[in-house]
Backbone as JSON, one array per atom type, in Angstrom:
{
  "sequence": "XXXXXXXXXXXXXXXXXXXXXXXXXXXXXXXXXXXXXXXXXXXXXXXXXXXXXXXXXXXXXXXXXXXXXXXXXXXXXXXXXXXXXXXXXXXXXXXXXXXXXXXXXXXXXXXXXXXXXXXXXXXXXXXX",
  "N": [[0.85, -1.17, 0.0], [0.7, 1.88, -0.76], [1.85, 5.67, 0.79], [0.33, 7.56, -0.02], [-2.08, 5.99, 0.28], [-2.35, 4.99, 2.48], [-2.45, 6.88, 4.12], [-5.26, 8.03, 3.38], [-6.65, 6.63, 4.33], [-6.07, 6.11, 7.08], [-7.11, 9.03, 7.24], [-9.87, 8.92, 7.03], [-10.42, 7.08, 8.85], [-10.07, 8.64, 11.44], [-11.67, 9.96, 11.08], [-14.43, 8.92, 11.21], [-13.76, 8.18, 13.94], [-13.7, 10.56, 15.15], [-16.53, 11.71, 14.74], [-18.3, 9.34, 16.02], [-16.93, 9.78, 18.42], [-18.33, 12.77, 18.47], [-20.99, 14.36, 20.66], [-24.46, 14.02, 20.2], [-27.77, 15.18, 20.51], [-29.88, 14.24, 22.96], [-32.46, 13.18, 22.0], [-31.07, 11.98, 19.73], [-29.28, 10.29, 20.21], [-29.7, 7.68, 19.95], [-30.25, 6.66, 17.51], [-28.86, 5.44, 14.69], [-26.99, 6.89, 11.54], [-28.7, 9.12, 8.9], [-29.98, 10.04, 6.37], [-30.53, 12.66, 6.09], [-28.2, 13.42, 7.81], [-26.02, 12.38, 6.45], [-26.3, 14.53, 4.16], [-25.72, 17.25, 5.52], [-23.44, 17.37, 6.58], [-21.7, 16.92, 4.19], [-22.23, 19.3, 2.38], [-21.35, 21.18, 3.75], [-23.42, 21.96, 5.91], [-23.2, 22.39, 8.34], [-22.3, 23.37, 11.24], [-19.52, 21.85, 13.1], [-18.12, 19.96, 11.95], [-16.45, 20.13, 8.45], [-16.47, 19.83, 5.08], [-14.53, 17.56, 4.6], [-15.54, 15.8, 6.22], [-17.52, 14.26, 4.78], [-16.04, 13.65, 2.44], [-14.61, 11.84, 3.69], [-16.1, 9.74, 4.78], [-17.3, 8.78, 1.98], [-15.02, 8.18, 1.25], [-14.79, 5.86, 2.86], [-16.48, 3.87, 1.96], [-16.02, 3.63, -0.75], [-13.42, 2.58, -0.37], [-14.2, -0.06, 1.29], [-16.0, -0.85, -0.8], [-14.19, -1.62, -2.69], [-12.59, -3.41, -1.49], [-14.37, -5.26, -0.68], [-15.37, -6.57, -3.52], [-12.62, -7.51, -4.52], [-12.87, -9.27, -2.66], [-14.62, -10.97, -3.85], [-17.28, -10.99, -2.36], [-19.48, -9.56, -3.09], [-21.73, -7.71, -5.53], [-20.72, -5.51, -8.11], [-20.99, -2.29, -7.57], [-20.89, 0.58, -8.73], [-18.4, 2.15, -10.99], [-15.03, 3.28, -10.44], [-13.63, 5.35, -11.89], [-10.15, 5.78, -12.92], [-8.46, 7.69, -12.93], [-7.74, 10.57, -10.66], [-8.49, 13.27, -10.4], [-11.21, 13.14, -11.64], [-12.68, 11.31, -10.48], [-12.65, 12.77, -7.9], [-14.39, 14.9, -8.95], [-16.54, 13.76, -9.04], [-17.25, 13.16, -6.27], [-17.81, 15.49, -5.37], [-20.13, 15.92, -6.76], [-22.18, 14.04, -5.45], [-23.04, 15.86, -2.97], [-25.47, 17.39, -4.7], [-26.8, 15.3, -5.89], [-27.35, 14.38, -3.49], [-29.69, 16.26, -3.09], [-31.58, 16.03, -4.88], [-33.24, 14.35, -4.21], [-35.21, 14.7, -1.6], [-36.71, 13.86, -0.39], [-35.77, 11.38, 0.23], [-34.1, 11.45, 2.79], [-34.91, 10.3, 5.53], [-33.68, 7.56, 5.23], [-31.37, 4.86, 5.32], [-27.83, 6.62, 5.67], [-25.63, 4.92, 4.66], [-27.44, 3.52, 2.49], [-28.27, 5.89, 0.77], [-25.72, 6.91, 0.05], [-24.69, 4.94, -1.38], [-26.19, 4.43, -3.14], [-26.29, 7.2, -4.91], [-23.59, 7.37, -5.85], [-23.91, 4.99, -7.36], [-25.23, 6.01, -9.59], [-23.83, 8.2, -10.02], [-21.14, 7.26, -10.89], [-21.31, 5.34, -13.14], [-21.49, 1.84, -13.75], [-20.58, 0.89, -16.94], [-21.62, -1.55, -19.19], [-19.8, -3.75, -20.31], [-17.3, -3.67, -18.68], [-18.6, -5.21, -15.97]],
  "CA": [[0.0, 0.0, 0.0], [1.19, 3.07, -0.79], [1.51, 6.03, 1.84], [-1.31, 8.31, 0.09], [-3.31, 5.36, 0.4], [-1.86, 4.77, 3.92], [-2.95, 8.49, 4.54], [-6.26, 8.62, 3.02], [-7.43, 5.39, 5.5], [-5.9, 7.1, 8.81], [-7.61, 9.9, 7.42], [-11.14, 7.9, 7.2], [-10.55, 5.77, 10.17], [-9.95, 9.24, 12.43], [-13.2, 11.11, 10.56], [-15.05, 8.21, 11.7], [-13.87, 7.93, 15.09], [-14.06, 11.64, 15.59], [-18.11, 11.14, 14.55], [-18.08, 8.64, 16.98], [-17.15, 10.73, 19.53], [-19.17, 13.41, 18.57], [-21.83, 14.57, 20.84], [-25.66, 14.02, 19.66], [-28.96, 15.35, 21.17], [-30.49, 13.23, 23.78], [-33.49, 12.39, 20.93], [-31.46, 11.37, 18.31], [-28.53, 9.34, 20.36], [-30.05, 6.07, 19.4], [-30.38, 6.41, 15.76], [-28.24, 5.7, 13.69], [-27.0, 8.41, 10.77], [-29.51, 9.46, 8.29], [-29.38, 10.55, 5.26], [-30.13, 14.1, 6.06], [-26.76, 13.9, 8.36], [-25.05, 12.98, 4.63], [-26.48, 15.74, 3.67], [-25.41, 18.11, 6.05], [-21.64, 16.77, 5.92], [-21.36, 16.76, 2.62], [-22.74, 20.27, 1.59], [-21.1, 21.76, 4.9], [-24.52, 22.77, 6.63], [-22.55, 21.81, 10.08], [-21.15, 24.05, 12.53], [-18.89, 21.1, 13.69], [-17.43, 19.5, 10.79], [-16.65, 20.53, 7.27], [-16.93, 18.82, 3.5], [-13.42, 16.78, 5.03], [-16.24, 13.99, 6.69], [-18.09, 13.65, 3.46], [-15.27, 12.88, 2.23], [-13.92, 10.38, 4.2], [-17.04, 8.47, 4.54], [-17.16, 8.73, 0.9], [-13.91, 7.42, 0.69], [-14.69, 4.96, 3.53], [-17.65, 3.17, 1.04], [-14.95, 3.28, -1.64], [-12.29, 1.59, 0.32], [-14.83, -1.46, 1.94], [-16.65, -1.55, -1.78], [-12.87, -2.19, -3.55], [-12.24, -4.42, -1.28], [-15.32, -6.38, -0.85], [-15.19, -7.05, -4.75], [-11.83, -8.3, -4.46], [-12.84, -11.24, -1.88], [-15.97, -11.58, -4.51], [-18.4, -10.74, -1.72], [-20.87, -8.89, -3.25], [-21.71, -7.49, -7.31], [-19.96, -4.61, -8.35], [-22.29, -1.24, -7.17], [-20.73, 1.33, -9.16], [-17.12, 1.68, -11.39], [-14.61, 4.19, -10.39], [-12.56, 6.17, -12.74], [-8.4, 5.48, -12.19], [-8.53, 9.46, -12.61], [-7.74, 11.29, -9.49], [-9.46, 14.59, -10.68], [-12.48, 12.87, -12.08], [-12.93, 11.1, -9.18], [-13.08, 14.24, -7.05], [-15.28, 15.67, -9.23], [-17.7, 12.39, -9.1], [-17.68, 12.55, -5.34], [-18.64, 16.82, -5.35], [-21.9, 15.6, -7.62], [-22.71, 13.36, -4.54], [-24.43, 16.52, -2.03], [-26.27, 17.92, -5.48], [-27.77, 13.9, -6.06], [-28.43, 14.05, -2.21], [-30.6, 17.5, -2.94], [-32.39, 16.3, -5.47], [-33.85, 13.04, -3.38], [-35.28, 14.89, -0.3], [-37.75, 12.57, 0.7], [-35.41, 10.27, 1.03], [-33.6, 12.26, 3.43], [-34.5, 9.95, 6.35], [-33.1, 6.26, 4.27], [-29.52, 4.58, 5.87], [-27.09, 7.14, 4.93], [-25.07, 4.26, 3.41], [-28.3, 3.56, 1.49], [-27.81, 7.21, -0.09], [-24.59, 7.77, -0.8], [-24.25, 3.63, -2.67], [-27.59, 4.91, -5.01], [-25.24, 8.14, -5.52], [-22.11, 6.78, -6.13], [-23.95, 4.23, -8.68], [-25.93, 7.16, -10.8], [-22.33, 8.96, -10.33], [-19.67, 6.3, -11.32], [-22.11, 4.25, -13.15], [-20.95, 1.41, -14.68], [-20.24, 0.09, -18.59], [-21.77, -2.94, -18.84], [-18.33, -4.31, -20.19], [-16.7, -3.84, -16.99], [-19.01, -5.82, -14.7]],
  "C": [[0.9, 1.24, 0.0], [1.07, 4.45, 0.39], [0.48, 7.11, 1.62], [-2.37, 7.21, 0.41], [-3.5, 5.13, 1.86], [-2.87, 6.23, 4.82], [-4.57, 8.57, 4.72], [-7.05, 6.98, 4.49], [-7.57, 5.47, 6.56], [-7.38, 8.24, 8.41], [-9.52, 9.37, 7.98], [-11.33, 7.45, 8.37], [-10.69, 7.3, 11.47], [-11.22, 10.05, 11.89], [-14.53, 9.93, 11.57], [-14.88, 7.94, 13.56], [-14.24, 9.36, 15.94], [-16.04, 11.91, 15.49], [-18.67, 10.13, 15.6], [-18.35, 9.19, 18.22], [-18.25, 11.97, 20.04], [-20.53, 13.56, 19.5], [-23.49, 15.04, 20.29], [-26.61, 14.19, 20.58], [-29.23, 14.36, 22.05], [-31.45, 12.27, 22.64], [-33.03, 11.99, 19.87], [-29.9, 10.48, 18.48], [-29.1, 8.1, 20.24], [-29.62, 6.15, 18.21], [-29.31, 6.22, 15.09], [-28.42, 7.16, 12.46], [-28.17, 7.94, 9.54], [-29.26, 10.22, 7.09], [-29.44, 12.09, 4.66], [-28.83, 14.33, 6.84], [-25.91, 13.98, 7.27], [-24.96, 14.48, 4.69], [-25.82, 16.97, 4.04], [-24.13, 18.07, 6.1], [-21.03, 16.92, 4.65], [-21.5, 18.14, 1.71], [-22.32, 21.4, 3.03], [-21.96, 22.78, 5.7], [-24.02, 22.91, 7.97], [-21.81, 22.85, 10.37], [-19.61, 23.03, 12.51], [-17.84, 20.7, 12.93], [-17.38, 20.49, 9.35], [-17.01, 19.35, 6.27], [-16.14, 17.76, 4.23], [-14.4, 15.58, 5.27], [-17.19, 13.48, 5.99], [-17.3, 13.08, 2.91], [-14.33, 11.61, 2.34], [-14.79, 9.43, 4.55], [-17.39, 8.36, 3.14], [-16.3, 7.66, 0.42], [-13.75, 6.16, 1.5], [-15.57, 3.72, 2.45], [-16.92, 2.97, 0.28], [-14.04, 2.12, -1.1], [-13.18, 0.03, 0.46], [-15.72, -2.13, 0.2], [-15.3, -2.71, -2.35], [-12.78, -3.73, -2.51], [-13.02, -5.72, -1.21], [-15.51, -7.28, -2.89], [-13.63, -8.1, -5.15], [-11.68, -9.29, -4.0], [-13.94, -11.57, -2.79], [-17.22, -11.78, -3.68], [-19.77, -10.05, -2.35], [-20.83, -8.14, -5.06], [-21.18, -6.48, -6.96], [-21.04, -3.44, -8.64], [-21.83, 0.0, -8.17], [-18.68, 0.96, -9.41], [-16.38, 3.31, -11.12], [-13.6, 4.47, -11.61], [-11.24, 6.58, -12.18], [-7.76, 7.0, -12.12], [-8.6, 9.66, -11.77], [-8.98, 12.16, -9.62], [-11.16, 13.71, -10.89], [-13.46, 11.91, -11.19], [-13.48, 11.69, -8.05], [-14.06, 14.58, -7.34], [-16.6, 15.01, -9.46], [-18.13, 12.97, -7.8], [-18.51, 14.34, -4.77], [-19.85, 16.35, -6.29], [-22.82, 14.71, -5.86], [-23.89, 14.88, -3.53], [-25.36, 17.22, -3.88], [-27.23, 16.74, -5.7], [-28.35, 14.17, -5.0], [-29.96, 15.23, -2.08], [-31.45, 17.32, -4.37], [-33.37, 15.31, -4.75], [-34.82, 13.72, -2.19], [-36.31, 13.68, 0.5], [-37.3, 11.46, 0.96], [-34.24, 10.24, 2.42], [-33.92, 10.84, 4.88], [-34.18, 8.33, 6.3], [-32.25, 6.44, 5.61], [-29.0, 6.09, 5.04], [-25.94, 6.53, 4.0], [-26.05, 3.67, 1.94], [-27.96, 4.4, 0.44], [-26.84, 7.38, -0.96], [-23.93, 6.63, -1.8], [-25.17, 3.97, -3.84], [-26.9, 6.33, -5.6], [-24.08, 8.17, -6.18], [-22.65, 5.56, -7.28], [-24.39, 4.63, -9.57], [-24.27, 7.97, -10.94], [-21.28, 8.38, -11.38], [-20.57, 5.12, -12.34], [-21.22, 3.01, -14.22], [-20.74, 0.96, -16.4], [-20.48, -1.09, -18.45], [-20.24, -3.66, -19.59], [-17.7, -4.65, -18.73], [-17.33, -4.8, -15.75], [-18.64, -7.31, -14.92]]
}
């Protein structure tokens, strides 16, 4: 593994644990996240956080898809582009998909952002 890739996984693994930590309302510490929290992460409605934890749960769904395809766990949800840039500019389309959906605003937020990431990256039927 390389050490941007090394990087970008710390980075992920500490977005996630910092979320974690994060303090949530009394009424909405049960719940799991929602897919208006995406939302708000991702399009930096948040005081707390910026775009940075869209991104790294972004890039966390990336990371666990790649790899789940590589043990042959599960079909192939969307194809990424070996492009850096075009990549980037896949994963900024993600809060404009989440704002056109609203009603599905209270879905999984991994629900969301795999039906985003497969209208985004979609694949070529070749490739699958």
């Amino acid at each position: 593994m390389t050490t941007a890739g090394m990087k970008h996984r710390l980075a992920a693994a500490c977005a996630m644990f910092a979320l974690w930590l994060a303090p949530l309302p009394e009424a909405q510490a049960a719940r799991e996240w929602e897919g208006m929290d995406l939302v708000r992460y991702c399009t930096g409605e948040t005081v707390l956080f910026d775009e940075s934890i869209c991104r790294a749960y972004l890039q966390g769904i990336l990371d666990a898809h790649d790899y789940y395809q590589l043990e042959g766990k599960h079909p192939k949800a969307f194809c990424l582009p070996k492009d850096k840039a075009a990549r980037e500019k896949g994963e900024k389309l993600v809060p404009l998909w989440l704002a056109d959906f609203p009603e599905r605003y209270e879905d999984s937020s991994i629900e969301l952002a795999i039906d985003a990431l497969s209208v985004i990256f979609r694949c070529d039927t070749r490739q699958k």
